[in-house]
GUZA-326911 format. One record per residue: residue in three letters; x, y, z of N, C-alpha, C, O in turn. Coordinates in nm, 4 decimals, decimal comma. Example, Ala and Ser with C-alpha at 12.3 -4.5 7.8 and 13.67 -1.06 7.14 Angstrom:
BEGIN
type:Ala	nX:1,3190	nY:-0,5690	nZ:0,7800	caX:1,2300	caY:-0,4500	caZ:0,7800	cX:1,3200	cY:-0,3300	cZ:0,7800	oX:1,4236	oY:-0,3319	oZ:0,8465
type:Ser	nX:1,2850	nY:-0,2250	nZ:0,7080	caX:1,3670	caY:-0,1060	caZ:0,7140	cX:1,2900	cY:0,0030	cZ:0,7870	oX:1,3409	oY:0,1138	oZ:0,8039
This chain:
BEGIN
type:Unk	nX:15,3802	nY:4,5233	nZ:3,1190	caX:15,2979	caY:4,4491	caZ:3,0249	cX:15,1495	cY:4,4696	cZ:3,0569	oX:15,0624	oY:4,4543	oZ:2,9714
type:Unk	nX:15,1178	nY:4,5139	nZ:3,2161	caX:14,9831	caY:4,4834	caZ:3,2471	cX:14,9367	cY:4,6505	cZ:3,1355	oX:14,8414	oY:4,6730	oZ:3,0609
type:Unk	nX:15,0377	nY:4,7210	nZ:3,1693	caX:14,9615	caY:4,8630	caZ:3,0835	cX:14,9508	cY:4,8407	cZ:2,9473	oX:14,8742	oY:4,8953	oZ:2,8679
type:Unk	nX:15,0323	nY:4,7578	nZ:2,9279	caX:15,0056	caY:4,7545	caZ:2,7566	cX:14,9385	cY:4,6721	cZ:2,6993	oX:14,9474	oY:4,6641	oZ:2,5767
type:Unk	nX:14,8486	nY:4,5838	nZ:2,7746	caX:14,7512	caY:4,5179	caZ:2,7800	cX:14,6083	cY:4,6324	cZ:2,7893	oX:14,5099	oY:4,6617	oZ:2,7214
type:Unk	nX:14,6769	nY:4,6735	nZ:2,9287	caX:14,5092	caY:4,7671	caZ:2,9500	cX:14,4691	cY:4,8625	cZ:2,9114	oX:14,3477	oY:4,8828	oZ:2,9121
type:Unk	nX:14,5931	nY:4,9905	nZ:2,8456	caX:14,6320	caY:5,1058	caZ:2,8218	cX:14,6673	cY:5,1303	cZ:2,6717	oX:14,5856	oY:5,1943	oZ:2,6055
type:Unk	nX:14,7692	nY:5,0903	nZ:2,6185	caX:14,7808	caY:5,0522	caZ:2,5061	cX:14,7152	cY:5,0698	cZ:2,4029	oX:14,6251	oY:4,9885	oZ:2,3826
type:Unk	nX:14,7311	nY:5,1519	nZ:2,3282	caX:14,7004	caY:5,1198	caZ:2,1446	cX:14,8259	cY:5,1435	cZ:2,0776	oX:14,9292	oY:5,2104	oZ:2,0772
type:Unk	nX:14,7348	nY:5,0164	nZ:1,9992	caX:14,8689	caY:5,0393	caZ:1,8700	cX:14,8920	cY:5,1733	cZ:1,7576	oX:14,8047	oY:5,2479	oZ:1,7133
type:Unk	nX:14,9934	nY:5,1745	nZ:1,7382	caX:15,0211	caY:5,2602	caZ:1,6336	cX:15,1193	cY:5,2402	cZ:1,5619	oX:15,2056	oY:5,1629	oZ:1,6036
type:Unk	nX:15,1343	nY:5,3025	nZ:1,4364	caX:15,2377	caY:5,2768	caZ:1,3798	cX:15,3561	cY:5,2275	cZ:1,3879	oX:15,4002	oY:5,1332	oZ:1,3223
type:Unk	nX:15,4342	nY:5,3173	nZ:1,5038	caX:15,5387	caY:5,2211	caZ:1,5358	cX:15,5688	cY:5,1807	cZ:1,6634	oX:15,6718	oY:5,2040	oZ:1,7265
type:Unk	nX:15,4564	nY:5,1086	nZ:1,7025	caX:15,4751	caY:4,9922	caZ:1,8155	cX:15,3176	cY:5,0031	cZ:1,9299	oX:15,2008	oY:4,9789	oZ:1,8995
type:Unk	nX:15,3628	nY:5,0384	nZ:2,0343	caX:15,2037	caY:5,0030	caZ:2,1416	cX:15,2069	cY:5,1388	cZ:2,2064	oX:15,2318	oY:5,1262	oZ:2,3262
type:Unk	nX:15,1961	nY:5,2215	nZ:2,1824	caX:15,1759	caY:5,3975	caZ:2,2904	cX:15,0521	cY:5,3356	cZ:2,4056	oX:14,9406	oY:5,2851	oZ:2,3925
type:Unk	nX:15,1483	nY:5,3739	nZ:2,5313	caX:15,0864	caY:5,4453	caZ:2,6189	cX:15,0823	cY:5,5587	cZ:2,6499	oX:15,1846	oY:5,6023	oZ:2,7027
type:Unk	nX:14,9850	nY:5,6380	nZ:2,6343	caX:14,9739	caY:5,7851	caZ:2,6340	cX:14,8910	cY:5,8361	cZ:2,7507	oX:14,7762	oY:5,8798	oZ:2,7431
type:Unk	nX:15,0075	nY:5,8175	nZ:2,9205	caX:14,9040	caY:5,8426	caZ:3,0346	cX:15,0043	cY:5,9467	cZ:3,1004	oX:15,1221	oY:5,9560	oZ:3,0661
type:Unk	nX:14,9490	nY:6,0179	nZ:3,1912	caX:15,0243	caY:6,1250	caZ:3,2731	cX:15,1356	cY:6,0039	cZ:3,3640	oX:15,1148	oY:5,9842	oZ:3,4838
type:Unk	nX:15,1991	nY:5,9633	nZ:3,3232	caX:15,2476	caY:5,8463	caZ:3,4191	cX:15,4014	cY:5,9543	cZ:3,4429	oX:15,4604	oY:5,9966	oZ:3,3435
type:Unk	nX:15,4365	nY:5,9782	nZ:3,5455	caX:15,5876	caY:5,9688	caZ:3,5737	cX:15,6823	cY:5,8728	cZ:3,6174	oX:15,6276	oY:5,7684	oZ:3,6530
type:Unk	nX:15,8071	nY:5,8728	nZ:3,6268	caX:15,9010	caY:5,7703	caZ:3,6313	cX:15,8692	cY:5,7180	cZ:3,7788	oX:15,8554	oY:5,6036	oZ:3,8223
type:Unk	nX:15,8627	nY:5,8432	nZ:3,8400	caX:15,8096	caY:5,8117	caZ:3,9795	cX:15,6985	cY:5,7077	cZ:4,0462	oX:15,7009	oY:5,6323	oZ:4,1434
type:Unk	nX:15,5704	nY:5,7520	nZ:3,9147	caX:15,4607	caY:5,6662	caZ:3,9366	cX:15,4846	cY:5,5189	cZ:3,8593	oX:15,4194	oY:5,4184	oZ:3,8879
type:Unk	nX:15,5590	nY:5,5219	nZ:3,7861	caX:15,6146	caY:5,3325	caZ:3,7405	cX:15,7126	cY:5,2981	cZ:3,8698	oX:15,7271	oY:5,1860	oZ:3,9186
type:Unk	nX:15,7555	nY:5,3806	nZ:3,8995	caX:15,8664	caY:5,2800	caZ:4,0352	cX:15,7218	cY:5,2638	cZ:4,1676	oX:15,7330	oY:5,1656	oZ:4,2410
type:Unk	nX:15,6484	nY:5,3183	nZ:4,1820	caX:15,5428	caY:5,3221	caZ:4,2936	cX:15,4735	cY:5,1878	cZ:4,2638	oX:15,4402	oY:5,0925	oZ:4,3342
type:Unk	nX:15,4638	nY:5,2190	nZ:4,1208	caX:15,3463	caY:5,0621	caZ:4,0459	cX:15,4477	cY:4,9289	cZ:4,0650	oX:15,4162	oY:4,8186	oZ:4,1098
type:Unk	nX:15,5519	nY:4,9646	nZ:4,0269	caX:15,6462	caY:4,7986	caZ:4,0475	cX:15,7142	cY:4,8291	cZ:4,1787	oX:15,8357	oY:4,8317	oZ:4,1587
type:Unk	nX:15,6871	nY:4,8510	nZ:4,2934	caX:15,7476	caY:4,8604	caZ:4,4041	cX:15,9029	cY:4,8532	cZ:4,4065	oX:15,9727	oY:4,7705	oZ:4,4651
type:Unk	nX:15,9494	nY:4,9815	nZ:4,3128	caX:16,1245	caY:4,9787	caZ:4,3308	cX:16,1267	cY:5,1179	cZ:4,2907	oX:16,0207	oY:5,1765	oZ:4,2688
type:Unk	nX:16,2508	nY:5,1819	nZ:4,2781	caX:16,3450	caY:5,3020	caZ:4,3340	cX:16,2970	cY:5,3613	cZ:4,1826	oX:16,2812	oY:5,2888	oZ:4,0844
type:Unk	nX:16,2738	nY:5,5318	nZ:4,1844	caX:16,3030	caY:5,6032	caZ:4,0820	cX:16,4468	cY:5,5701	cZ:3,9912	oX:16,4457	oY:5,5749	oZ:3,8682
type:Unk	nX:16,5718	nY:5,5354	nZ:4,0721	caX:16,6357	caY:5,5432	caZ:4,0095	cX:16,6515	cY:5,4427	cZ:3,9215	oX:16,7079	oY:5,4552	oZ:3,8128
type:Unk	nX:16,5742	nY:5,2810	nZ:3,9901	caX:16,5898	caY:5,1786	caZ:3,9303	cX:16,4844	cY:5,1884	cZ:3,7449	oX:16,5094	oY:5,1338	oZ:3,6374
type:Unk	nX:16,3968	nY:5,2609	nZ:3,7769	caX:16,2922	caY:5,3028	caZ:3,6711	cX:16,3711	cY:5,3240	cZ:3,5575	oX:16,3882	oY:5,2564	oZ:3,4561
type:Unk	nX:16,4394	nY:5,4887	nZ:3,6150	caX:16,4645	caY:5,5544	caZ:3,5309	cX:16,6236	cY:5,4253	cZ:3,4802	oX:16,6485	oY:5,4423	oZ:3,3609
type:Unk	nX:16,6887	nY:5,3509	nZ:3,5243	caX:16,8444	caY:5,3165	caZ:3,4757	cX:16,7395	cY:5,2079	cZ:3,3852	oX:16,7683	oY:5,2354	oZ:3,2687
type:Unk	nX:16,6249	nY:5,0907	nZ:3,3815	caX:16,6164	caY:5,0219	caZ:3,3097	cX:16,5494	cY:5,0848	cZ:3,2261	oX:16,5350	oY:5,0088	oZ:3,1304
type:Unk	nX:16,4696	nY:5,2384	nZ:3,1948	caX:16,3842	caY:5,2715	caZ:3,1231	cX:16,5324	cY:5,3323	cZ:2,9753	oX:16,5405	oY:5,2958	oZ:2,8580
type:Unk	nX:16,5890	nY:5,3942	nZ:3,0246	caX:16,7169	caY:5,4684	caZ:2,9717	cX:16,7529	cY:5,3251	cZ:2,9191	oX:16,6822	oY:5,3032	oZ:2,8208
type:Unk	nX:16,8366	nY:5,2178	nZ:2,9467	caX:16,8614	caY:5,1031	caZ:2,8942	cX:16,7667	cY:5,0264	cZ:2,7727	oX:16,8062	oY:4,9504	oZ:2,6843
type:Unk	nX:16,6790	nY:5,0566	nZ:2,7906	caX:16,5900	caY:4,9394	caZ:2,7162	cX:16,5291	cY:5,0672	cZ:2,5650	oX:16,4950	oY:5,0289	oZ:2,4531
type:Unk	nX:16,5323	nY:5,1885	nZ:2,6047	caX:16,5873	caY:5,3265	caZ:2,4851	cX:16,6894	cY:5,3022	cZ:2,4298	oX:16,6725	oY:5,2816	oZ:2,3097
type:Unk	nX:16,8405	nY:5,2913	nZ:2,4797	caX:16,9090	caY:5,2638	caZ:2,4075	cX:16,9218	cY:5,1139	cZ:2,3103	oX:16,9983	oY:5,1062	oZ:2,2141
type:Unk	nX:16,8533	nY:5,0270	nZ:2,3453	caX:16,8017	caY:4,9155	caZ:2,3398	cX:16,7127	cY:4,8975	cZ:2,1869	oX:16,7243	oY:4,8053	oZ:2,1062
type:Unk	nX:16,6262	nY:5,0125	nZ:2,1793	caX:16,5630	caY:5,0293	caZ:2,0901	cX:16,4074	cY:4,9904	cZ:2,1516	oX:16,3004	oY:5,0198	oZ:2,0982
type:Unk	nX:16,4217	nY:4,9370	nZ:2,2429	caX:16,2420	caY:4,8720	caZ:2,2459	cX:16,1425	cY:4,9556	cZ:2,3073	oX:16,0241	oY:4,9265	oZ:2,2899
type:Unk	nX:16,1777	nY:5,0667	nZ:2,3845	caX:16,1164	caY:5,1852	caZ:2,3983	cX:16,1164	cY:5,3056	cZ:2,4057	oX:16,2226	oY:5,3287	oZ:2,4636
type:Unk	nX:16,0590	nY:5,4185	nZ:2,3823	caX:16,0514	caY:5,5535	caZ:2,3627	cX:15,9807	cY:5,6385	cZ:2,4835	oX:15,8776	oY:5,7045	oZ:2,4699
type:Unk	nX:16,0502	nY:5,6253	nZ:2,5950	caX:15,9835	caY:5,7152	caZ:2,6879	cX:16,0024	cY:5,9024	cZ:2,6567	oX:16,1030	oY:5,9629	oZ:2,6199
type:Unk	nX:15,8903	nY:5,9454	nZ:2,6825	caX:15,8890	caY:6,0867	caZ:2,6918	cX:15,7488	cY:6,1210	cZ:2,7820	oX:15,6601	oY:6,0484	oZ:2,8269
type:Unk	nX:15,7672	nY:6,2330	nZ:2,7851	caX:15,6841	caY:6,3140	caZ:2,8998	cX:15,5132	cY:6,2527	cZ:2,8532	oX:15,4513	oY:6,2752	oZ:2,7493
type:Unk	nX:15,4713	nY:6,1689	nZ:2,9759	caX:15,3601	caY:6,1176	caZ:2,9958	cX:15,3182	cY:6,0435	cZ:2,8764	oX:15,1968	oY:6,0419	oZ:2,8557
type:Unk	nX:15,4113	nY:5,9680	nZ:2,7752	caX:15,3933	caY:5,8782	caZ:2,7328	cX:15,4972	cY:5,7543	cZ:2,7355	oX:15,6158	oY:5,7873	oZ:2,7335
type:Unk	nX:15,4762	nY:5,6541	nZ:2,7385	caX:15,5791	caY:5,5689	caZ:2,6506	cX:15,5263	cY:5,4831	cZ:2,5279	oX:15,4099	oY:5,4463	oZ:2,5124
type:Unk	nX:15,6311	nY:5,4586	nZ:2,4454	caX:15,6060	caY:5,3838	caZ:2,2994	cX:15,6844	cY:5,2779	cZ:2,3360	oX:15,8047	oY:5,2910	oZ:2,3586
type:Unk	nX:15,6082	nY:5,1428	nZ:2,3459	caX:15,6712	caY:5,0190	caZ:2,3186	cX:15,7307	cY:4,9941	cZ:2,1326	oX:15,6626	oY:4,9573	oZ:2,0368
type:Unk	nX:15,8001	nY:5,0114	nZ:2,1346	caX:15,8604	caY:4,9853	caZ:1,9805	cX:15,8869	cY:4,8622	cZ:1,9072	oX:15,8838	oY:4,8527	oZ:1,7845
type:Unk	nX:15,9244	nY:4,7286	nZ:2,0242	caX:15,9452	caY:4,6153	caZ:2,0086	cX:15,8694	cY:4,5112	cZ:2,0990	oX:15,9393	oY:4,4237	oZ:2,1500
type:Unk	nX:15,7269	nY:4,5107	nZ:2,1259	caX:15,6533	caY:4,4649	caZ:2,2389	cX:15,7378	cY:4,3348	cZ:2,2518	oX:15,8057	oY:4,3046	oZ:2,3499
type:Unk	nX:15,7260	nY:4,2766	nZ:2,1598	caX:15,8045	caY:4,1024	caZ:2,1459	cX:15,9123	cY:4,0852	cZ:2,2564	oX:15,9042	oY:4,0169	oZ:2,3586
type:Unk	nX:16,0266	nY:4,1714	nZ:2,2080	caX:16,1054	caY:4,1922	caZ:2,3243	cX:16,0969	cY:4,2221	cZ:2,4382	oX:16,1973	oY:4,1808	oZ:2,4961
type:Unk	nX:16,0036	nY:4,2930	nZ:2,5311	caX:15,9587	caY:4,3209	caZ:2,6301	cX:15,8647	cY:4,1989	cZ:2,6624	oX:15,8411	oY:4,1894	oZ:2,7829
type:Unk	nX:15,8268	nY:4,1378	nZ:2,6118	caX:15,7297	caY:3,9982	caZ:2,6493	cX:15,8558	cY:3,8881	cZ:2,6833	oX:15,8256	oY:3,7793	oZ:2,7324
type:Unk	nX:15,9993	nY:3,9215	nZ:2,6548	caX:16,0620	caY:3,8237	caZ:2,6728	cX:16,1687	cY:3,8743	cZ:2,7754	oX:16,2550	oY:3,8027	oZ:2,8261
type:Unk	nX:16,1542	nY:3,9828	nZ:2,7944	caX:16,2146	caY:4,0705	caZ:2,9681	cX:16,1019	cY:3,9827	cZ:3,0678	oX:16,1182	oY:3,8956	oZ:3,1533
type:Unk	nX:15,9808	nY:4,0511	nZ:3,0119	caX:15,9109	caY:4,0349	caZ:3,1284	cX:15,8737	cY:3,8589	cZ:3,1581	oX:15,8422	oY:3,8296	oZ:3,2734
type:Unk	nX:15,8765	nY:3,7944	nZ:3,0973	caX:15,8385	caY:3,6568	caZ:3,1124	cX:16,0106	cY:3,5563	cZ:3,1589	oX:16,0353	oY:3,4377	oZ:3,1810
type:Unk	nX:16,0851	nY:3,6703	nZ:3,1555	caX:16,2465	caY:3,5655	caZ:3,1858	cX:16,2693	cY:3,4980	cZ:3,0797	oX:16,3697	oY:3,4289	oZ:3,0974
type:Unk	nX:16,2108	nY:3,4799	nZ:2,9456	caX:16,2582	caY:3,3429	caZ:2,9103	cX:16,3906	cY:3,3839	cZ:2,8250	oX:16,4355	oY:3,4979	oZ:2,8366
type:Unk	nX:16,4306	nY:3,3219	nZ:2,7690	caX:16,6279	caY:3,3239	caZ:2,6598	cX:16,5659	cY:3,4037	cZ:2,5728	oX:16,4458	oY:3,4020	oZ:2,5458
type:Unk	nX:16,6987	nY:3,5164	nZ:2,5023	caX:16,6981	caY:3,5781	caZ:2,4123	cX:16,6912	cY:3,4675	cZ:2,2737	oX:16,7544	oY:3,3651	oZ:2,2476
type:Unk	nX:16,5755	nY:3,5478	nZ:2,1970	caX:16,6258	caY:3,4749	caZ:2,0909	cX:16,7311	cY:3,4927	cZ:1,9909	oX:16,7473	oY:3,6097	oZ:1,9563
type:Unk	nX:16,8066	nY:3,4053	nZ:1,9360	caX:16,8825	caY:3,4515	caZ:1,8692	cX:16,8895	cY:3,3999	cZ:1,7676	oX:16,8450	oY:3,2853	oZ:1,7606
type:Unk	nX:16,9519	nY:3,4665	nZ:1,6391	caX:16,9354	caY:3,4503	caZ:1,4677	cX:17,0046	cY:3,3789	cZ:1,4877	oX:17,0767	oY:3,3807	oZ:1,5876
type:Unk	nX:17,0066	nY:3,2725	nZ:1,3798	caX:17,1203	caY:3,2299	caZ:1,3428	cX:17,2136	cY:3,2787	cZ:1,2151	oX:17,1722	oY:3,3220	oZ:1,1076
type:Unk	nX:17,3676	nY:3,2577	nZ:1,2613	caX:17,4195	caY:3,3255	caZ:1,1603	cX:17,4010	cY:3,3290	cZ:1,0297	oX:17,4167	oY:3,2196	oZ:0,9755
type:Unk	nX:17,3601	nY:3,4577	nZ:0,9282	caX:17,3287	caY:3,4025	caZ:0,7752	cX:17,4864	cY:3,3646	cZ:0,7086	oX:17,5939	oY:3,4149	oZ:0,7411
type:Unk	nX:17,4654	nY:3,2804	nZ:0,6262	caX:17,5455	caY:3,1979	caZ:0,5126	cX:17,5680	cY:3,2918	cZ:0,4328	oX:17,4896	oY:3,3865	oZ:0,4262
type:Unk	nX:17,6699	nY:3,2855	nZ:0,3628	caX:17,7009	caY:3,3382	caZ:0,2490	cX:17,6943	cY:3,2590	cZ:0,1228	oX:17,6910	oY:3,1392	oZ:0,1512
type:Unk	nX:17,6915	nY:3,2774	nZ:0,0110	caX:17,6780	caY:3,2021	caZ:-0,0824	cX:17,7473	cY:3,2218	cZ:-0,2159	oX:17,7293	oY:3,1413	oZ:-0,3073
């Protein structure tokens, strides 16, 4: 969140960070394992809320990532009615 605060512009579809960053250098920045990087970065892609590729990532769903990073409950719809 701190990069997409500091780093960050918006675009079309969602918040690009567009830095030479490797997976390596996000596990260095949050003090944990390449592999841990790369298993929640891959997860949260399939996820839909981000688009990592070579020295960028695209937040796609910031909202959702404000609610990883802050712990708080998923929100959830409520079921629609039929009528």
């Amino acid at each position: 969140m701190r990069l997409v605060s500091q780093l960050g512009r918006k675009v079309e579809t969602g918040v690009l960070i567009d830095l030479p960053l490797s997976r390596q250098d996000l596990a260095n920045m949050t003090g944990t394992t390449l592999y841990t990087v790369s298993r929640i970065l891959s997860r949260w892609e399939e996820e839909g809320i981000v688009e990592a590729g070579r020295e960028k990532v695209l937040i796609k769903h910031p909202p959702r990532l404000v609610v990883i990073a802050e712990d708080l409950p998923p929100v959830v719809k409520p079921p629609e009615t039929r009528r």
